[in-house]
C-alpha positions in Angstrom: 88.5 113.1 74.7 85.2 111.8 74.8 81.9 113.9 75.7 81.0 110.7 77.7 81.3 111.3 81.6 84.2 108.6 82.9 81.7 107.7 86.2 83.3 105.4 89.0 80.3 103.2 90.0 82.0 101.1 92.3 80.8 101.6 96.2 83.5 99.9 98.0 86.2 101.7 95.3 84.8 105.4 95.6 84.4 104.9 99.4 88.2 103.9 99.9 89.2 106.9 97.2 87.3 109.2 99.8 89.2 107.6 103.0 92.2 108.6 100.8 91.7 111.6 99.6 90.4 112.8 103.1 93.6 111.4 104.8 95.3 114.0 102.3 93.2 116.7 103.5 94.7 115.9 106.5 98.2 116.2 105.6 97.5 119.4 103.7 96.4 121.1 107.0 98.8 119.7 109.3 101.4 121.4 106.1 98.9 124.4 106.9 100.1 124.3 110.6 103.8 124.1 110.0 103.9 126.9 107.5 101.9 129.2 109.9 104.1 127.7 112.9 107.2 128.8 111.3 108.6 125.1 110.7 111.5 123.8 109.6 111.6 124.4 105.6 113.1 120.3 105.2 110.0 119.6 107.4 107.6 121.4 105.4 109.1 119.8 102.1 109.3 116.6 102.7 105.3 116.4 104.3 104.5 118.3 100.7 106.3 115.5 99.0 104.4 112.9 100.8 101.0 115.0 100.3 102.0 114.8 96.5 102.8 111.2 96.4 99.4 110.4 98.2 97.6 112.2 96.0 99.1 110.9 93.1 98.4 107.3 94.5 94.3 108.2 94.5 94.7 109.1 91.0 96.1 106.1 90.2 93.5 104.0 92.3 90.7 105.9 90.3 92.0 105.3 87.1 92.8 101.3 88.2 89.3 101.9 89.5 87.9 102.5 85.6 90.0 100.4 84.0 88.5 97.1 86.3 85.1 98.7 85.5 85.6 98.1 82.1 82.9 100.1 80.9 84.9 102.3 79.3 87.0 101.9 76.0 90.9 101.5 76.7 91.6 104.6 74.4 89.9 107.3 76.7 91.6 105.9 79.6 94.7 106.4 78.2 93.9 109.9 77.3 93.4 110.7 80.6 96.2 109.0 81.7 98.5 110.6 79.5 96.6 114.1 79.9 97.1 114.0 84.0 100.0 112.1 84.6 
């Protein structure tokens, strides 16, 4: 991996990964609530499942995110890629 810093520069991009990622906040403290409410387990689960799938989908919109950037060589995105994937 390179010592270089992968940095996402784009405004409108890092403002929409924040929108995301706080929208999973979100469902990680409503997943709070049902857990201390005593909720159904298939409940619980399957909000966890779509917490994990939206998380997975900023990942993915970060790395698209360096990729149209293009400031960085294809070979370190794919390391991180392949590293937290």
């Amino acid at each position: 991996m390179t010592d270089q810093p992968m940095v996402l520069r784009d405004l409108e991009r890092k403002r929409s990964l924040c929108a995301r990622l706080a929208r999973v906040e979100g469902q990680l403290r409503g997943l709070q609530k049902l857990i201390d409410q005593e909720d159904d387990a298939i409940k619980i689960s399957q909000q966890m499942s779509a917490a994990r799938k939206a998380l997975d989908k900023s990942f993915y919109a970060l790395i698209a995110g360096m990729i149209e950037q293009g400031d960085h060589p294809v070979e370190h995105v794919t390391e991180v890629l392949t590293k937290f994937s």
